[in-house]
N, C-alpha and C positions, 0 to 999 in steps of 0.2 A: 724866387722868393722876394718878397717887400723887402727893402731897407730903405729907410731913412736918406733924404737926399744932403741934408744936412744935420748939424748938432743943433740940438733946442737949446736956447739959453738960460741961462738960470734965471732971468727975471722973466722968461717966456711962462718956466715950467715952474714957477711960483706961483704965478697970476691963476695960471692954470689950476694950480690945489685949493689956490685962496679961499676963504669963506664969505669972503668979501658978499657975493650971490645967494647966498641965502638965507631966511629969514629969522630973526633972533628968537620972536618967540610967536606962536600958535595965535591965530586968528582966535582973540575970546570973546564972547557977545556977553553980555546979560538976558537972562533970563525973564524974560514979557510973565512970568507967573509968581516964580518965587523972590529975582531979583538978585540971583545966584550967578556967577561968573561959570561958563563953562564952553567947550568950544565948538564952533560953530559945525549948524548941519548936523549935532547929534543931541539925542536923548539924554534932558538934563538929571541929572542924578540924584539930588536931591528931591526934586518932584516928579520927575519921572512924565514931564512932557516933554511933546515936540510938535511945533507949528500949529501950540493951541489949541492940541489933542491930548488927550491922558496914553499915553503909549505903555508904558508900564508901571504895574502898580508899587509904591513903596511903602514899607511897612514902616511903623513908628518908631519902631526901636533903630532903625539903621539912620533917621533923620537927627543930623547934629544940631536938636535946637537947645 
């Protein structure tokens, strides 16, 4: 059975949980059509493109103008 050759120290297994490594907030681009904030690599919501293609359509009532 594994065990442990020594004790981890608490500033080992801090560093260790820390969030220090990851990122605070989501990759956001703007929007090349509508100019809408949304995050990157997917289909924007409000207009309903992606990479300057119409991918899905939105209807008018759902668009917060």
């Amino acid at each position: 059975m594994a065990v442990p050759k020594r004790k981890v120290s608490k500033a080992r297994r801090d560093k260790r949980r820390s969030n220090v490594w990851k990122l605070e907030l989501p990759g956001m681009t703007k929007c090349p059509k509508c100019g809408e904030y949304n995050l990157a690599h997917r289909v924007c919501k409000s207009c309903g493109t992606y990479d300057g293609k119409e991918v899905v359509s939105v209807s008018e009532k759902s668009k917060k103008d």
